[in-house]
C-alpha positions as CSV (number, residue, x, y, z in Angstrom):
1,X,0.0,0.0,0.0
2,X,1.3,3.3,-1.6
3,X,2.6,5.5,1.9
4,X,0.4,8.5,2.7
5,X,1.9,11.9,3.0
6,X,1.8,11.4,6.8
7,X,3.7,8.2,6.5
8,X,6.1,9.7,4.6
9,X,6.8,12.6,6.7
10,X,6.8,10.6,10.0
11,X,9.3,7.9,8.5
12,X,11.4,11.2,7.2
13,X,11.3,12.6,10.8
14,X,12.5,9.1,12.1
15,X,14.9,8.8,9.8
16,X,16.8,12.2,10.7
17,X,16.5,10.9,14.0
18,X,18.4,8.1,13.4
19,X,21.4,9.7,11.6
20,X,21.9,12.2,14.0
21,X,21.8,9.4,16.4
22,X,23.9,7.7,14.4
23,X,26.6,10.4,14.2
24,X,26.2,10.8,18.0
25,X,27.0,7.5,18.5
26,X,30.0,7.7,16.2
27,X,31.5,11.2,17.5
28,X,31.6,9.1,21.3
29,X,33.0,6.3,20.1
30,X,35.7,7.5,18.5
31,X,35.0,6.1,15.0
32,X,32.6,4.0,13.6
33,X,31.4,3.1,9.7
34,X,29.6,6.1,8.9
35,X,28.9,5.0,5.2
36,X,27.4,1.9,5.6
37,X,25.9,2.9,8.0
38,X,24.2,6.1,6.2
39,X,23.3,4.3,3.4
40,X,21.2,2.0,4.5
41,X,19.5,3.3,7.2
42,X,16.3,4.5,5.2
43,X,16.4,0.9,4.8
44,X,16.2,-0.3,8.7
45,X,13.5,2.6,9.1
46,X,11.3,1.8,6.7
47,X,11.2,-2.1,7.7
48,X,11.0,-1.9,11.3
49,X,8.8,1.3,11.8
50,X,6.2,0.3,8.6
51,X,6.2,-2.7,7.5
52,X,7.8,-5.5,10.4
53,X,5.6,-7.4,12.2
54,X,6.4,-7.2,16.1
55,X,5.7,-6.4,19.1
56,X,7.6,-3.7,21.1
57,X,6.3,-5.0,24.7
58,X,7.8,-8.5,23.4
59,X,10.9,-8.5,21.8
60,X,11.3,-12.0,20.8
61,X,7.6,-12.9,20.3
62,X,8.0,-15.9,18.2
63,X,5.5,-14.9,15.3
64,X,7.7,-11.7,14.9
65,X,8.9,-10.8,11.4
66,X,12.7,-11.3,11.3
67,X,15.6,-9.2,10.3
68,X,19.3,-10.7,9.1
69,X,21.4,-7.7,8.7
70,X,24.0,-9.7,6.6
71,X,26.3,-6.0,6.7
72,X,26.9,-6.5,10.2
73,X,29.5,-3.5,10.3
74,X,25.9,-1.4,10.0
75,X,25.7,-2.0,13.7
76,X,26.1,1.9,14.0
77,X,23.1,2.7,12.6
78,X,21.5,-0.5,13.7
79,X,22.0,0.0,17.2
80,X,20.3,3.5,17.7
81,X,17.1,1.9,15.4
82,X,17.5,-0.8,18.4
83,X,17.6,1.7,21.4
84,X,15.0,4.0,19.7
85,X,12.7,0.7,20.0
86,X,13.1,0.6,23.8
87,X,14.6,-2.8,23.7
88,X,18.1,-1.6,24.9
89,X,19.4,1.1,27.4
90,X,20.2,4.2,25.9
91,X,23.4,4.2,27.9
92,X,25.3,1.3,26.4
93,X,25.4,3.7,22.8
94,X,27.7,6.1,24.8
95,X,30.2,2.8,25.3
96,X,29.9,1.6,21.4
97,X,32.9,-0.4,20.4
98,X,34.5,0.0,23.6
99,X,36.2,-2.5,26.2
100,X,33.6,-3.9,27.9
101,X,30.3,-2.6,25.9
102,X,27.5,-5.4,25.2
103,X,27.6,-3.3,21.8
104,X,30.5,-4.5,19.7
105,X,31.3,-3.3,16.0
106,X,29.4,-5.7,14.7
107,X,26.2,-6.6,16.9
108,X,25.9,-9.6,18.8
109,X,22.2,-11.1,19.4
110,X,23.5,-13.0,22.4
111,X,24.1,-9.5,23.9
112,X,21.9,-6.5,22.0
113,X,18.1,-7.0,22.0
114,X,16.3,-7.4,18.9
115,X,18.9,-8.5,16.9
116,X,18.2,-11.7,15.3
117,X,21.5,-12.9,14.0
118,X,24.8,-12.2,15.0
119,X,26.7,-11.3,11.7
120,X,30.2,-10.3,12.3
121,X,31.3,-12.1,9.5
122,X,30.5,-10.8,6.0
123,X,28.4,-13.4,3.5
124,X,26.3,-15.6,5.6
125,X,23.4,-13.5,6.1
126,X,21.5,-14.5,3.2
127,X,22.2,-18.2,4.4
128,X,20.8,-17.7,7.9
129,X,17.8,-15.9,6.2
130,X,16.9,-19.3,3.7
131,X,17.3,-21.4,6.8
132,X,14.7,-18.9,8.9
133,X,12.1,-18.8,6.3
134,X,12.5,-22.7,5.9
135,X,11.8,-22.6,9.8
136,X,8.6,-20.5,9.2
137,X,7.5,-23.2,6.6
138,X,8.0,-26.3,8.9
139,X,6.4,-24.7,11.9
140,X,3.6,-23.3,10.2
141,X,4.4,-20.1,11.3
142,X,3.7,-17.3,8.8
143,X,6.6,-14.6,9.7
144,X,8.7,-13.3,6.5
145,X,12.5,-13.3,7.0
146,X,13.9,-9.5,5.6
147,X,17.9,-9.9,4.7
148,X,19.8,-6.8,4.4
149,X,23.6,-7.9,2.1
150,X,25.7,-5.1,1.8
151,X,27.0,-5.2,-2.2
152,X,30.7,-5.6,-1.3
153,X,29.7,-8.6,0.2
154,X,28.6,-10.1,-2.6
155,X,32.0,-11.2,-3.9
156,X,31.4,-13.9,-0.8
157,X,30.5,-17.5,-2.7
158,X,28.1,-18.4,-0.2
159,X,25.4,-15.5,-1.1
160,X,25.0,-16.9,-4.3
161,X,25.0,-20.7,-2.5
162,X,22.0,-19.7,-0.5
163,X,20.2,-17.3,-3.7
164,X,20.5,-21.2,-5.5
165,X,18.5,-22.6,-2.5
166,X,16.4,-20.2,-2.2
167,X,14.5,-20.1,-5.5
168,X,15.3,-23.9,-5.7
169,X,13.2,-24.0,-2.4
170,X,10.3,-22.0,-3.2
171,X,10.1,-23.8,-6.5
172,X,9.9,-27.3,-4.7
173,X,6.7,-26.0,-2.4
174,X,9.1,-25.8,0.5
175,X,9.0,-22.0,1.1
176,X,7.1,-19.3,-0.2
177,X,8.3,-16.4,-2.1
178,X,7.4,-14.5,0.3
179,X,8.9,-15.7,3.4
180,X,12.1,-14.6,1.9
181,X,13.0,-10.9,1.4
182,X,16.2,-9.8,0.4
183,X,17.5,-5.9,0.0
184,X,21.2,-5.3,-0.8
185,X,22.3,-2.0,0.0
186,X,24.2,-0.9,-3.7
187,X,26.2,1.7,-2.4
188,X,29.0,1.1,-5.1
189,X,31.3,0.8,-2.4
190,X,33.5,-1.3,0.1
191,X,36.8,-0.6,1.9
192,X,39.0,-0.9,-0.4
193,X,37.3,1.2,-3.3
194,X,34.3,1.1,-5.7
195,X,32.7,-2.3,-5.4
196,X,33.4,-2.3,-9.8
197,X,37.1,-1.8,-9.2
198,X,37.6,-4.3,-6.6
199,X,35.7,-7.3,-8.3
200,X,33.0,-6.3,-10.3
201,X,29.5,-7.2,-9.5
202,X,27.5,-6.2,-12.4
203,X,25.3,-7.2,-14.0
204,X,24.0,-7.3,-10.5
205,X,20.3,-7.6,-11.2
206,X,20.8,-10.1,-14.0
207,X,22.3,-12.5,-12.1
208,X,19.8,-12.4,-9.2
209,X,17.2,-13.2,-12.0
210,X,19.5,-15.8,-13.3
211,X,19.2,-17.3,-9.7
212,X,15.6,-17.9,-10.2
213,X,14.9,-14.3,-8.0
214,X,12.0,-11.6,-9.2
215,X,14.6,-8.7,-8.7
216,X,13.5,-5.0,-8.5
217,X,15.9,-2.1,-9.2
218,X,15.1,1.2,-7.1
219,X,16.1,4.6,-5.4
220,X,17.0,2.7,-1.8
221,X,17.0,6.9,-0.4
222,X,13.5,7.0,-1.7
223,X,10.8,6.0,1.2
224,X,8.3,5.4,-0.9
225,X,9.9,3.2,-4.2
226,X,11.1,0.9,-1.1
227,X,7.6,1.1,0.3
228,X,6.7,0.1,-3.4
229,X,8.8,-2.3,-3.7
230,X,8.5,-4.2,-0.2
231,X,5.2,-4.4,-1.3
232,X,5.6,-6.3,-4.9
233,X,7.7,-8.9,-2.7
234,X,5.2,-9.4,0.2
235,X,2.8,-10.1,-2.9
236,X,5.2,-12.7,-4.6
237,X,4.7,-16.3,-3.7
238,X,6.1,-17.7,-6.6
239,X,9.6,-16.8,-6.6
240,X,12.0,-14.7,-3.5
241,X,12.4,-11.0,-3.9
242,X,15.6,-9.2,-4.2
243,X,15.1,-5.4,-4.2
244,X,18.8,-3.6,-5.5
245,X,18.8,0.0,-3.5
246,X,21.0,1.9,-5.5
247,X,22.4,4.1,-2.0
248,X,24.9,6.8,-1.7
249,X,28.1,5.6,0.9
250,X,27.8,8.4,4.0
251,X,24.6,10.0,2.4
252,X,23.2,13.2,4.5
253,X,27.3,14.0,5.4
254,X,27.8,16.8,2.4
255,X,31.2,16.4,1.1
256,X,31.7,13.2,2.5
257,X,28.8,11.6,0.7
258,X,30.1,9.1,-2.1
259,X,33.3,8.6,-1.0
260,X,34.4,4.9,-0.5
261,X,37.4,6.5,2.1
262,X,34.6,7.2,4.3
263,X,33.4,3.5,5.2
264,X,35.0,4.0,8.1
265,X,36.2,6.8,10.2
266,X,36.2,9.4,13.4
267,X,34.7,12.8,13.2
268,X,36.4,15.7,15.6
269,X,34.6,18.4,17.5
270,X,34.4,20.3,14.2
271,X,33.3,17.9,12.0
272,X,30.7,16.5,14.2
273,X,29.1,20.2,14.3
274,X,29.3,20.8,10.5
275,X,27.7,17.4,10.0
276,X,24.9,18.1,12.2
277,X,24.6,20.7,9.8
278,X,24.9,18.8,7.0
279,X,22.8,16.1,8.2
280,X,19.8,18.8,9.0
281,X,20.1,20.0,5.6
282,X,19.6,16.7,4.0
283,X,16.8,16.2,5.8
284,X,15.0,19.2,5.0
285,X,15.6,18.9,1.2
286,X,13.8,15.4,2.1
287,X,11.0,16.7,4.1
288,X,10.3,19.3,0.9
289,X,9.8,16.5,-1.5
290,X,7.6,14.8,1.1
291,X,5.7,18.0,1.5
292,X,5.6,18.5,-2.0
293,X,4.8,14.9,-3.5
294,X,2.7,13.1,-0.8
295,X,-1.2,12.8,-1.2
């Protein structure tokens, strides 16, 4: 269902939240993978405050909707979406990535609340997530399973392992379409450069269709083509969804925005002011086009 202009504006307002929480979290820890983070955060909101199925009062509720974010170095923006819930102490983001914090780098679901796979290392989310939504199937249980890949992880093996099961899978009867959700965060980037240089992934969305996936190509910065989109794959029995969000690497952090040498890094007294700046510009551009385009 299409998102309402009050939708739209209430997921905007969440999502500035977020990043400034985000780049809170960051400035006290000392560093922290700001691009990652930034690009896929619409992403998070838009799952867990629209369209996941759980319950705040009940955190690990067993008909909950799950989420496997595969990029587990996102844990900076994951982590504030995670306190913003009320299922963890507001405190512990002051000790991010610090000796003795229960929130590491890369979450871990034995320690954080709400997370729902530990994922520290890169290109077994999408795994975890065909073995979830094969759970839902054999229990009768009718929670979808949302994976979040990051595109540098894609040059893992074992992604297109599970993308073979999967459709193999939901072709057999034994899961639906559905069940299965996958997003990868296209942010043309990883640590070492632009994910093209490094070991080129395109055609990215041909070979997800080659895997047997119905594969959507959008604006992942745009609330409501992933609204759109989420949709199409909720509607999909036949075959899993991959939805390609073509994302911008530190989006919302002006001059910073787009460049691969910002997947990780610290931010100064300084830099942390001019990208609270930066950050509320961004989101005011955003709000505009909400202003101007919702119904």
């Amino acid at each position: 269902m299409a998102l309402s202009k009050q939708e739209w504006l209430a997921l905007e307002a969440k999502a500035y939240k977020l990043r400034l929480d985000l780049l809170e979290t960051t400035y006290q820890a000392g560093s922290g993978h700001i691009g990652g983070g930034s690009s896929v955060l619409d992403i998070l909101t838009i799952l867990y405050y629209k369209y996941m199925n759980i319950r705040i009062e009940d955190p690990k509720w067993e008909e909950r909707d799950r989420c496997i974010v595969s990029k587990g170095h996102a844990g900076i923006a994951y982590a504030p979406l995670l306190v913003d819930l009320g299922w963890n102490d507001p405190e512990q983001l002051k000790t991010f990535n610090l000796t003795g914090s229960k929130m590491g780098i890369h979450l871990d679901s034995n320690k954080v609340v709400g997370v729902d796979a530990s994922t520290g290392s890169l290109g077994h989310g999408l795994s975890i997530g065909v073995g979830t939504a094969l759970a839902a199937q054999l229990q009768g249980k009718s929670f979808s399973t949302y994976v979040v890949l990051g595109d540098g992880e894609l040059d893992e093996g074992s992604n297109w392992e599970a993308a073979m099961s999967a459709s193999h899978f939901v072709q057999t009867g034994r899961m639906k379409g559905s069940s299965l959700i996958t997003i990868v965060d296209r942010n043309g980037a990883m640590i070492d450069g632009k994910t093209e240089d490094i070991m080129k992934l395109e055609p990215l969305a041909d070979k997800f269709t080659a895997f047997g996936f119905q594969t959507l190509v959008i604006d992942g910065h745009s609330l409501p083509a992933l609204s759109a989109a989420i949709d199409t794959a909720l509607a999909t029995d036949d075959k899993p969804t991959c939805i390609i969000a073509d994302t911008v690497k530190a989006q919302g952090f002006g001059s910073k925005a787009g460049d691969f040498r910002w997947h990780y890094g610290a931010i100064d007294g300084a830099g942390y002011e001019q990208a609270k700046k930066d950050q509320t510009a961004y989101y005011e551009g955003r709000k505009a086009i909400a202003e101007k385009e919702g119904v």
